[in-house]
C-alpha positions as CSV (number, residue, x, y, z in Angstrom):
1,X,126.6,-7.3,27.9
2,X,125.7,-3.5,27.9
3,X,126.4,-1.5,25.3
4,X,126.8,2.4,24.7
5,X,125.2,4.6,22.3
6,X,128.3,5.2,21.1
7,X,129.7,2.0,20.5
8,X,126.4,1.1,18.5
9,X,126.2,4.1,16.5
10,X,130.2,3.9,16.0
11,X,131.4,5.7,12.8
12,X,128.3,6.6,11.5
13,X,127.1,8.8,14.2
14,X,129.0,12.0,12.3
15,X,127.6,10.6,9.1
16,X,124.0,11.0,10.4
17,X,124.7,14.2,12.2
18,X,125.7,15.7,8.7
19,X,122.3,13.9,7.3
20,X,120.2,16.1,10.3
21,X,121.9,19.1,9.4
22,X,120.8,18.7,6.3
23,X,117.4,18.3,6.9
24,X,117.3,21.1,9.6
25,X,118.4,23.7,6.7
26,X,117.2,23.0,3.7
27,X,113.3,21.9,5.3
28,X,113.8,24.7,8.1
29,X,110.8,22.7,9.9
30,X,111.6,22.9,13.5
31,X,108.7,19.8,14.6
32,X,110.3,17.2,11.6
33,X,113.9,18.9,13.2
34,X,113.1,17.9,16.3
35,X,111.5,14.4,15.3
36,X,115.1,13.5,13.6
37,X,116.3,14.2,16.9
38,X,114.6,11.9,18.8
39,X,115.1,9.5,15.8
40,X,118.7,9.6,16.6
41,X,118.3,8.3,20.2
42,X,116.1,5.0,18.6
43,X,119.1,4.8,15.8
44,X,121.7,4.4,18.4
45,X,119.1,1.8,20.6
46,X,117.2,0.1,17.5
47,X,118.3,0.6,14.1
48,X,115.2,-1.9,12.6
49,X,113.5,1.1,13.9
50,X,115.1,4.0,13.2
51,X,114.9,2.8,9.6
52,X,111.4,2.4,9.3
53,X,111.2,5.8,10.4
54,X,113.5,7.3,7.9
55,X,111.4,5.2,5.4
56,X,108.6,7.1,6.1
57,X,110.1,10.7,6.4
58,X,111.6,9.8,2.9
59,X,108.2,9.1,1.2
């Protein structure tokens, strides 16, 4: 049963758009910008992942 990025990130895919924005202007740091971006594509594949990740960006 395949499943779209979409349908795995569902409603929270805005939410963690917002949470990049974020981070893109108040850091202004275009290599941990474009990190978060390719965090997004593991979010919507592997969440485990994506939050160990953001674990480690947040310490």
């Amino acid at each position: 049963m395949p499943t779209t990025p979409q349908q795995q990130c569902g409603g929270f895919g805005w939410i963690f758009m917002i949470y990049i924005f974020c981070l893109f202007v108040c850091l202004s740091i275009f290599p941990l910008f474009a990190l978060v971006i390719i965090c997004l594509f593991f979010f919507c594949s592997f969440p485990v992942f994506f939050f160990l990740i953001w674990a480690t960006l947040a310490l």
